[in-house]
Every structure is written in C-alpha cells, then in structure tokens.
PALOVEX-199416 format. One line per 5 residues: number of its first residue (from 1); their letters; for each residue x, z, y of C-alpha. Coordinates in steps of 0.2 Angstrom, whole numbers. Example, Ala and Ser with C-alpha at 12.3 -4.5 7.8 and 13.67 -1.06 7.14 Angstrom:
PALOVEX-199416
1> as> 62:39:-22; 68:36:-5;
//
This chain:
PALOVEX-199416
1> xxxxx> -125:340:-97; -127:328:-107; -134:310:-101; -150:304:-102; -151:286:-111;
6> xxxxx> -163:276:-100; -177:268:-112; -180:251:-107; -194:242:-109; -194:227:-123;
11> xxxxx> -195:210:-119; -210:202:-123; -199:184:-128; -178:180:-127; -182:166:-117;
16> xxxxx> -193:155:-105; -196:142:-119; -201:155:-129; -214:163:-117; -221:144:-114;
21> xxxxx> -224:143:-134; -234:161:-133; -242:160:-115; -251:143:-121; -255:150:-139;
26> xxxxx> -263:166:-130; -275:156:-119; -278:142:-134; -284:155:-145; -296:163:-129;
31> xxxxx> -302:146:-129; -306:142:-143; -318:158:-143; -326:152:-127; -327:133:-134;
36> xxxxx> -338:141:-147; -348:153:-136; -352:139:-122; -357:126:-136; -365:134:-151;
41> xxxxx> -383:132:-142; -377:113:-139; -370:108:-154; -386:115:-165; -398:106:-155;
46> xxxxx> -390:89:-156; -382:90:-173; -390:104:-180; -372:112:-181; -366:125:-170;
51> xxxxx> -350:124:-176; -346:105:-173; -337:107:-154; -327:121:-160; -323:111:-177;
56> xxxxx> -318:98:-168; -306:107:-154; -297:115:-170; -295:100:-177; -286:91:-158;
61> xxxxx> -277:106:-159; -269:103:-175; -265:86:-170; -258:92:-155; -248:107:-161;
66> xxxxx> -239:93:-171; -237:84:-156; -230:99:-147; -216:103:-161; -212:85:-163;
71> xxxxx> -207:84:-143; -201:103:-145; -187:96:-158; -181:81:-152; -171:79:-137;
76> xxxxx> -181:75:-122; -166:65:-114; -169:52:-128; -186:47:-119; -179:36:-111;
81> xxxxx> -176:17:-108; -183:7:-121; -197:21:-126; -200:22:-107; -207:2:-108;
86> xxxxx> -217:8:-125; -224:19:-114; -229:10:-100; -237:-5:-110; -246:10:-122;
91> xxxxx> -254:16:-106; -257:0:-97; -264:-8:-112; -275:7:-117; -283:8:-99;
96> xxxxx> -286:-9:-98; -294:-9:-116; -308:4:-108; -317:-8:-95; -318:-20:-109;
101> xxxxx> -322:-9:-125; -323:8:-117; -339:20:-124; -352:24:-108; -355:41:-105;
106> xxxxx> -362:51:-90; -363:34:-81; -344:30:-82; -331:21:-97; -318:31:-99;
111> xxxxx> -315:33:-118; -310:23:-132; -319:26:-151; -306:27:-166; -319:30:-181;
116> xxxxx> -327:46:-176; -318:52:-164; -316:47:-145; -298:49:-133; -297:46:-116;
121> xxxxx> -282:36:-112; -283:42:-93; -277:59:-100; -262:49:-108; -257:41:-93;
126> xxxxx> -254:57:-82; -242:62:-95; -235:45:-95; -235:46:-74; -224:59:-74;
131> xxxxx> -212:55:-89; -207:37:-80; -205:47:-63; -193:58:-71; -182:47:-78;
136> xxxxx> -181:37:-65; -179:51:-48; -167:62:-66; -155:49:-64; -155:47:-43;
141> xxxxx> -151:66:-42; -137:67:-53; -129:52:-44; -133:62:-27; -143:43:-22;
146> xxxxx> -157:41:-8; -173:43:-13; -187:32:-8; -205:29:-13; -204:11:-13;
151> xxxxx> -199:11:-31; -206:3:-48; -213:20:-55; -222:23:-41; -231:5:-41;
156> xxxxx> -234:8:-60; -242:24:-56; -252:16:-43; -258:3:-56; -261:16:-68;
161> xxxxx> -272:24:-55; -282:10:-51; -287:5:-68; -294:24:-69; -304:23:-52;
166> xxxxx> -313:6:-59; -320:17:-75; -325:27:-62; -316:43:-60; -310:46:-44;
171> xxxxx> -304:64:-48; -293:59:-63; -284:42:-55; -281:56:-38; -272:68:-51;
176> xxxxx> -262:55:-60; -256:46:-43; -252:65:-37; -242:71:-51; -231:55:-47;
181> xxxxx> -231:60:-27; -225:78:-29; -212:75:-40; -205:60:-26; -206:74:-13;
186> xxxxx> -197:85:-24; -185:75:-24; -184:74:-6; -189:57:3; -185:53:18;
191> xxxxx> -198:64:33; -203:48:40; -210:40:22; -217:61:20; -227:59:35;
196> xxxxx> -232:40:32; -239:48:15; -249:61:22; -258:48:33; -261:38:19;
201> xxxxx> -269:50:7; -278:56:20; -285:39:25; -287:33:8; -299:51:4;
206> xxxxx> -309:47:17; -312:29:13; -314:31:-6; -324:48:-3; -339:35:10;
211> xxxxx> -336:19:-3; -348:26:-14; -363:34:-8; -362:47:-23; -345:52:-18;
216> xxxxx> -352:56:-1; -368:68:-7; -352:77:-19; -344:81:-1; -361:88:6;
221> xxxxx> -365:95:-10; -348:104:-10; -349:110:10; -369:117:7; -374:119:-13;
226> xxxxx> -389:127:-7; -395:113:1; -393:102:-14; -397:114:-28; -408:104:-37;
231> xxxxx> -398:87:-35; -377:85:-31; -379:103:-28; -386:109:-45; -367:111:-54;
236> xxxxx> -361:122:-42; -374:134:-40; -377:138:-58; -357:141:-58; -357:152:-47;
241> xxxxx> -374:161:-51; -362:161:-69; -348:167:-60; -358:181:-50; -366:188:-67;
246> xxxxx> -352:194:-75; -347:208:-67; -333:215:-71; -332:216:-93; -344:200:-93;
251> xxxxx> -361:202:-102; -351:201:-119; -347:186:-130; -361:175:-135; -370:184:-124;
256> xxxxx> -371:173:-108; -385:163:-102; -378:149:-93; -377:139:-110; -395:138:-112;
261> xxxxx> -393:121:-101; -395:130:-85; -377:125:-84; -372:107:-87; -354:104:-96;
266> xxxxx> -354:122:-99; -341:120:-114; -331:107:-103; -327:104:-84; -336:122:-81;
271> xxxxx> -330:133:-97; -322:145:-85; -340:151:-75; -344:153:-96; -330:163:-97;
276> xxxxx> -332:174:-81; -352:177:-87; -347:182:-104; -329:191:-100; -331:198:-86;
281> xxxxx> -319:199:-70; -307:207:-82; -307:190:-94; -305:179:-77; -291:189:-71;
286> xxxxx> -281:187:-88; -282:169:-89; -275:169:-70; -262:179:-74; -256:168:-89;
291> xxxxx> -257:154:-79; -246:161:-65; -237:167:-82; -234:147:-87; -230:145:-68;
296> xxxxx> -217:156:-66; -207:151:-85; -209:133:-81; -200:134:-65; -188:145:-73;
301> xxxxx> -184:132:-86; -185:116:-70; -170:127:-63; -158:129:-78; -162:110:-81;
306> xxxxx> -148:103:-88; -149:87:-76; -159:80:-64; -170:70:-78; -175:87:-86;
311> xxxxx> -176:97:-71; -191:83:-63; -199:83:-79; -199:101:-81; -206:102:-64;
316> xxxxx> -221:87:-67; -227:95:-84; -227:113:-77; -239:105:-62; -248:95:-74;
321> xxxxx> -254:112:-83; -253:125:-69; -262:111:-56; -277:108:-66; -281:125:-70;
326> xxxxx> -280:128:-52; -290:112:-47; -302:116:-62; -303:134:-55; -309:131:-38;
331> xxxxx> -321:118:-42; -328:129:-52; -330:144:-41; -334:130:-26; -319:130:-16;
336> xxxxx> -315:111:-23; -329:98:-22; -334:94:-41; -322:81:-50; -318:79:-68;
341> xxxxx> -302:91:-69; -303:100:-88; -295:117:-87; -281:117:-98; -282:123:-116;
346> xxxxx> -297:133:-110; -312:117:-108; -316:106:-123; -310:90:-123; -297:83:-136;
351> xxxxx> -287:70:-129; -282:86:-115; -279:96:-129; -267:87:-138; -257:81:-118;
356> xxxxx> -256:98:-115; -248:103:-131; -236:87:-129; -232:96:-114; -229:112:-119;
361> xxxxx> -217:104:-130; -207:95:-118; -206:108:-109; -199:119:-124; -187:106:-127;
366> xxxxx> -180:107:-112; -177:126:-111; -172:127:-128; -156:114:-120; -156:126:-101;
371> xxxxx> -140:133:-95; -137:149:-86; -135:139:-69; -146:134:-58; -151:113:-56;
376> xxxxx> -143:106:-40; -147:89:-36; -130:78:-32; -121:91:-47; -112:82:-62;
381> xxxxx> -126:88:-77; -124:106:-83; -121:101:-99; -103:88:-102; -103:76:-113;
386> xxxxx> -97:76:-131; -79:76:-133; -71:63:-143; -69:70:-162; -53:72:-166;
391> xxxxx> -43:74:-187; -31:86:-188; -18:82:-202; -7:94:-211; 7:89:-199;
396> xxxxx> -3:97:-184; -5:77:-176; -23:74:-171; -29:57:-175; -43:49:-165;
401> x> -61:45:-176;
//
C-alpha cells in the first residue's frame, strides 16, 4: 500500500512579525469602514461633509504607516541613549505646552493645533513611557541586576502622568503610569515594593476617584446606569442598548441607529457598541479574536527577544495595543467605568492612529531581529556581537581592519 501524504494546512504568515503587519492592517481596514458608518450623519451635519472623519483617518493613517515602516527598518536597539533624552524633553515639552496653548474640548485641554489638524501629546507619551522603561529595565536584565522601582524612568513617568491628570484626564495619565508599572513587575521587583504598589494604587484610585465630585457620579454611574440614564449614566446605556441590537449579523452596515446622536462619541471612545449594532455578534467576535491574535504574536516575538531591551519593549507595546482594546471594550459594554481609552485602530482619533502604527513597527522590528530561543533574563543577549573584520591576503595571513 502505498502511503497517504498528509496535507497540511498553509500558513497564514512565515513569521510573528509578519502576522502583527497583517492582524493590524485587517482590523485598520474594519475600521475605517465603521469610522465611516459612525460618522457620516456627524460629519454632514457639522461640515456639510460626510466624508471628513473618514478623510481625515486615511490621512493619520498614511502618516502613520510611514511611521510604522520607518520603526520597522531601523534597528530598535539604536533607540537608545541620546534619542532617549529627545524623547523625554519631546514629551515633557509637548505636555507642558497643552495647559498653556492646549485647544479646549469637552471641558478639558488636551490637544495641540498644527494648522488644521489637532494631536494629543498624551498619546505620545504612553509610547515614550514604555520606550525609557525599556531601555532602562533591557539593560538590568541582561546584567542579571536587581530591579527596583525607585528609579529615573519611573519618576519621568510619574511626571508625565501628572501633567496628563492637570488637562484633566484621569483615564489616560492611569494608562501611561500603568504601562510603566507592568513592565517593572515584569521585570520582577522585589514582593515587598509589589505589595507597597498595590496599596498605593489602590489608595491613590480612591483619592483621585472622590477629588473631583464628577469622577465620583462616573463610579455610581458605572455601578447603576439606570439610575443615571439621562445624566453620568446616559453613555452607557445607549452602549449597551447599541450593543443589545445587533444580534448576531448586526442590522447591516450604515444601517445602525446609534449614530443619530442617541450615542455620544459614537465614531470615537464608543465605535465598538457601533460596530456590535451594525455587525453583529459575528463582527464583535472577529475583532476579539484579532486582538487575542496581536496578543499571542506579540508575546511570541517578547520571548525570542534578542536581549532584555527588546524583550521589555516587545512586552510594553503589545500591552499598549492589546490593554486598550480590552479597557475600551469593557467600558463599552459597562464592565469598566467610562474613561477616555480609544480602541486601537478601530476608534477615530489620529494621534492614536499614527502610535499605534509606530507600535506595530517596533514591534516588527523586533521580530524581524528574534532568535529561535527563548529571552531569559540574567542570559548574555541571543544575538553576539559583531566579530572583528578580518583581510585575508594571498599568503593566507589574516590582517586586522
């Protein structure tokens, strides 16, 4: 007899750099269809153009996908040192320029106008938290060092996240101090500063949460929207009455009613209850899945890291992605109190657009320089140094360049 060849199935990609590059340009282009869905009605009524969102996220787009193949070509492992301070001062200087020339806008100031067009530097500085974390916890691994949380790049963070929380945006500072603390208990502090964290955050949410008496009606809001549905409450119960509607195909594309104003920021913070009324349970489920999807490949390219620097960075951009969409996810179906967390690729917003990209790139870059191995912190990196070049003349005797 003879045997049977077993077919196999075909890879989808060759590589988990490759599958990042395709997972993010699958859910860009699903949102740019619900960008235009959610704001057609919007844009027509307030610039007599339904197409100026959707214009304007192709155009992020193009300026981020730049962004992303510039950071997928160079070598992340040159961001470092002097660039690192660029950074910094960048962030700090943008941030600081908001509370004095910053463009009001649903009663906070929190972007900065270049011409026509608006960026929020907060969404900078997450990227920038988790780039100076990186470098600096890379280097503590590969040398096998202690580390602590009492260190520069946390302080900058903290700075960072202060100038945020003055604008105010509570939600945003709390993700840019967070990306910074997960990638310090990655790296595995001390159980005595771990716990001494855990009470401060939870002390710090409670004070920040009563400071401001608006904060506190959001918690009640978020614990009973029925009791506040024509108040704090009103957001989440058109969400979820969005949510509920689409049934399991969605009540087609265009088709959903939420965007008739019965749903504030429909095409923003909430495009995903827009997306569940017009797609369905079916359209839900696939942007789940590609975000576990990013998930899963990001961690894969976190473990073949070359050295500790890549391996932390891999990790914090992955987080930055895969935590908003889940943080924008259940504040959107009521699970989360409502912030200000924009779900990746899918919401409108072009500063998020164009970090998100960067992020994909860095990531790419990293993957595209993984090794077969696994990251261990304390390891010489994967990947040795250059060897000194060496001449070899006719006579066979090597001469050193």
């Amino acid at each position: 007899m003879k045997e049977k060849k077993i077919r196999r199935f075909p890879k989808l990609w060759v590589s988990p750099a490759e599958a990042v590059f395709f997972i993010a340009g699958i859910l860009f282009l699903i949102g740019t269809v619900n960008v235009f869905s959610a704001s057609f009605v919007l844009g027509g009524q307030l610039f007599h153009d339904g197409y100026f969102f959707v214009t304007r996220h192709l155009l992020s787009f193009g300026v981020g996908f730049v962004v992303m193949i510039v950071a997928a070509v160079i070598d992340y492992r040159k961001i470092s040192r002097g660039w690192l301070i660029v950074a910094i001062l960048a962030a700090m200087g943008l941030l600081l320029a908001v509370h004095f020339d910053g463009e009001y806008a649903n009663g906070a100031r929190r972007w900065l106008k270049l011409g026509s067009f608006q960026f929020q530097p907060s969404e900078i500085a997450k990227l920038t938290a988790i780039v100076i974390t990186s470098a600096y916890l890379g280097v503590r691994l590969d040398r096998g060092l202690p580390v602590s949380l009492y260190s520069w790049p946390l302080g900058v963070t903290l700075v960072m996240g202060v100038f945020v929380l003055k604008q105010p945006d509570m939600g945003t500072a709390a993700v840019i101090v967070g990306l910074s603390l997960v990638l310090y208990v990655l790296a595995g502090i001390p159980r005595q500063e771990l716990t001494f964290l855990g009470m401060t955050a939870v002390a710090m949410t409670i004070y920040l949460v009563y400071a401001a008496a608006y904060r506190a009606e959001r918690i009640l809001a978020w614990i009973d929207p029925w009791a506040y549905q024509q108040t704090s409450g009103y957001q989440t119960v058109q969400s979820l009455l969005a949510i509920g509607s689409g049934g399991a195909f969605g009540s087609g594309l265009g088709m959903g009613a939420s965007k008739f104003h019965y749903l504030p920021e429909a095409h923003t913070d909430f495009a995903f209850a827009v997306l569940c009324q017009e797609m369905g349970f079916v359209g839900a489920a696939l942007v789940l899945v590609l975000f576990g999807a990013m998930a899963w490949y990001g961690l894969q390219i976190a473990r073949r890291a070359p050295d500790g620097y890549g391996f932390m960075l891999a990790a914090g951009v992955t987080t930055l992605v895969v935590g908003q969409a889940i943080g924008n996810i259940a504040m959107v179906s009521g699970m989360f109190p409502v912030t200000g967390v924009p779900l990746p690729f899918i919401s409108f917003g072009g500063t998020s657009l164009i970090i998100n990209c960067a992020a994909v790139g860095l990531l790419i870059s990293i993957g595209r320089r993984a090794s077969a191995k696994a990251f261990k912190p304390g390891q010489a990196p994967l990947t040795p140094a250059r060897s000194q070049l060496k001449l070899v003349k006719k006579n066979g005797r090597p001469t050193g360049v």
